[in-house]
C-alpha positions, 0 to 999 in steps of 0.5 A: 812791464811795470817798474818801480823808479826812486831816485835820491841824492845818493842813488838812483834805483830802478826794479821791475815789478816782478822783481819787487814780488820776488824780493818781498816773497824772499824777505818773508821767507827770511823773516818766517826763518828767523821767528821759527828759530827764535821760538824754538830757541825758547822753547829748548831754553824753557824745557832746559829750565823745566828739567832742571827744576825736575832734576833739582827736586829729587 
């Protein structure tokens, strides 16, 4: 088994490998999540702006 090891004035961390997979596959997940909601926040904001040109128009 393979870890990572840091240490700095403040911390000292030690996190297997398997582990730090584990976290960056989450943190993609979470990032993944936040760019699928943000693109479908815009995309509602510009059909609300869309239907209000239509609606407006007649």
């Amino acid at each position: 088994m393979s870890a990572t090891f840091e240490q700095t004035e403040d911390y000292t961390l030690l996190i297997s490998d398997e582990a730090r997979d584990r976290l960056a596959a989450e943190q993609r997940q979470v990032k993944a999540e936040i760019l699928m909601w943000s693109v479908a926040g815009s995309i509602a904001a510009i059909a609300g702006l869309v239907v209000k040109q239509i609606v407006g128009a007649a």
